[in-house]
C-alpha angles and dihedrals in degrees: 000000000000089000085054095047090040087059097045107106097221090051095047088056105037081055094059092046098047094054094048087055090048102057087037084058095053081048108055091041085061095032087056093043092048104048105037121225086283110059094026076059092056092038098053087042087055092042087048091060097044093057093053097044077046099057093046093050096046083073087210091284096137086049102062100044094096097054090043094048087048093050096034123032137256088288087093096067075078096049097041086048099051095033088062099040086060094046084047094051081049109050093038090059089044088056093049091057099047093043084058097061087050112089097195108090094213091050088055101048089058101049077056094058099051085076096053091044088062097048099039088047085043102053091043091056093051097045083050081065098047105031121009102185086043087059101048094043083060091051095051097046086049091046091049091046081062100049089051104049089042080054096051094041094046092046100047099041101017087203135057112212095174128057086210096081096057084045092049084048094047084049083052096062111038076057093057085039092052087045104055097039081045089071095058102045108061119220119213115158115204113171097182082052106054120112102224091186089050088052084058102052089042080056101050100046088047083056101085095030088061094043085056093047095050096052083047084060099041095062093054095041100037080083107064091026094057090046093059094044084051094053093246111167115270091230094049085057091051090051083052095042091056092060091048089059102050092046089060091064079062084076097053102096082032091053091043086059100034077063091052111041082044090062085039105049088041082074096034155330110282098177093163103050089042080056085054091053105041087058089055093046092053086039091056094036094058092044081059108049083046092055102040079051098058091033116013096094088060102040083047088056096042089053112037108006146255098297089061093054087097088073095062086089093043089051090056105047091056086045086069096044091053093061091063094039084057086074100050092056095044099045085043094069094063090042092054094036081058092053083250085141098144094059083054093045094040102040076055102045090052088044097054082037081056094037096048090044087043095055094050100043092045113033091070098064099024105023118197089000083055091058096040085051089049095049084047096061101042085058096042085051084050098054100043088055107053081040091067104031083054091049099055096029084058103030094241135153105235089227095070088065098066109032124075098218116198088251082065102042088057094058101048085045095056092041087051093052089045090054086053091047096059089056 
């Protein structure tokens, strides 16, 4: 039974989902602990802006190394190495120039780090494409280097009075990232040997996938930028930002399938089985919101303290955003798959255009509740319209996209027999 479970796709990749989370979990409950409202407040205004300055800067490299190493050969592993390393040389040497010109030290700290984000991003995502245990044990081992040095830091001095220091740990460990994917990816730089042209081309295809990243990044991060431009406490940021982070555990069983239908709709077009997943999705997301309702106040206070409790009701307002944003991932995978790249770019583009009018429209009368309202909407937006386009495109009644009907329990339940079975 378990070889035949430990073989099963969905399983494979719900279990490394679910460690990752595990160990992210240990250590936001330190990290929070640790930091205070306040300073957790400055440290995830300074981490939104570096993800976005991030995504800009990447270029979409990453991005295109699949489609190149499928046109072109494995040759490319070579040219994609050596083209972001010395993006990487470059950008590190720009930031320390402008740095230079801040005088804040925080503010510093963080313009260094961009450059190690897109690398680090950069070379992850390559590796992905090469080796993908190698990848994930990587992953594991820098997730676990976080989770000690947040330990030893939280134990010996209990509070943090300084967002440097989570700035000088984040910097930590994009360097040991960058280390142990560094092993797997080989740099030889060659000048005389680099294909301009082919560096353009690289360029110009990167161009709409980072577009549609950053837009992507922009509708988790508008939130918490739009609360610091519009003066909003630190503290009150780090409450938000809290229940940022435990709604994203809500993604954990969706992006588990979103992993697997993507492998599955690159090769067809399973309609059937998406419309399987999408029910259980539903079915999971509403257990959830459910749940975080009749509990989540007192799981928020065990685990971070009494000064995080306010983001119990931010927690479950984008609960309930992330149900319908389930269905934009999902969904996402077959219209990609299909080459319908525009319906994906421009559903995003109108729901950042909604989130950002929404935040500002709503924080100054409702403040973080304002913000948690507008992210809501601009997933719910998301949703509602994949939900539709997938409907008529199919020819498909959109009730049959909630709703486990008999007919589809006892699927899941023979396959499942039939898993076991094969043990």
């Amino acid at each position: 039974m378990l070889k035949g479970l430990a073989k099963n796709e969905y399983v494979i990749s719900l279990s490394n989902k679910i460690s990752v989370a595990v160990i992210s979990l240990f250590t936001s409950v330190l990290l929070n602990r640790y930091l205070g409202a306040s300073i957790k407040g400055e440290f995830a205004s300074l981490l939104a802006y570096t993800s976005l300055a991030a995504t800009i800067l990447d270029l979409g490299i990453y991005q295109a190394y699949p489609y190149f190493k499928k046109k072109l050969g494995t040759q490319m592993l070579d040219t994609f190495a050596n083209l972001i390393f010395l993006q990487f040389i470059l950008y590190l040497a720009v930031s320390f120039v402008f740095a230079a010109f801040v005088g804040d030290y925080a503010t510093k700290l963080a313009i260094v780090i961009v450059p190690t984000i897109i690398y680090g991003v950069q070379l992850s995502n390559i590796v992905l494409a090469e080796d993908i245990k190698y990848r994930s044990k990587a992953n594991v081992a820098s997730n676990i280097f976080n989770l000690v040095i947040l330990a030893a830091l939280f134990f010996v001095f209990k509070k943090c009075n300084n967002v440097i220091i989570p700035l000088f740990i984040t910097l930590a460990v994009q360097i040991v990232i960058i280390g142990l994917l560094s092993r797997r990816v080989n740099i030889r730089i060659k000048p005389k040997n680099i294909d301009w042209s082919l560096i353009w081309k690289i360029l110009k295809f990167g161009f709409y996938p980072m577009l549609t990243l950053l837009l992507l990044t922009l509708n988790y991060k508008i939130g918490i930028i739009t609360l610091r431009s519009l003066g909003v406490s630190t503290a009150r940021i780090g409450v938000f930002s809290t229940g940022v982070g435990l709604s994203a555990y809500m993604w954990i069983i969706p992006d588990g399938f979103k992993d697997v239908m993507f492998n599955k709709t690159s090769k067809g077009n399973p309609v059937e089985e998406l419309l399987i997943v999408l029910k259980v999705t539903f079915l999971v997301g509403i257990c959830s919101v459910i749940g975080v309702s009749l509990f989540g106040r007192q799981i928020i206070i065990l685990l971070y303290g009494l000064e995080f409790a306010p983001a119990y009701k931010v927690t479950i307002v984008l609960f309930a955003g992330i149900i319908s944003m389930m269905y934009f991932k999902i969904i996402g995978t077959l219209f990609l798959s299909n080459g319908k790249r525009e319906i994906y770019f421009f559903t995003l583009l109108g729901s950042v255009t909604l989130n950002i009018i929404f935040n500002f429209i709503l924080i100054p009368h409702f403040n973080i509740m304002g913000t948690a309202v507008a992210t809501g909407v601009s997933y719910t937006v998301m949703g509602i319209v994949f939900v539709i386009a997938f409907s008529r495109m199919y020819k498909i009644q959109v009730r049959r996209m909630f709703i486990l009907t008999k007919q589809d329990i006892r699927l899941i339940t023979s396959r499942f027999k039939n898993l076991i079975g094969k043990a």
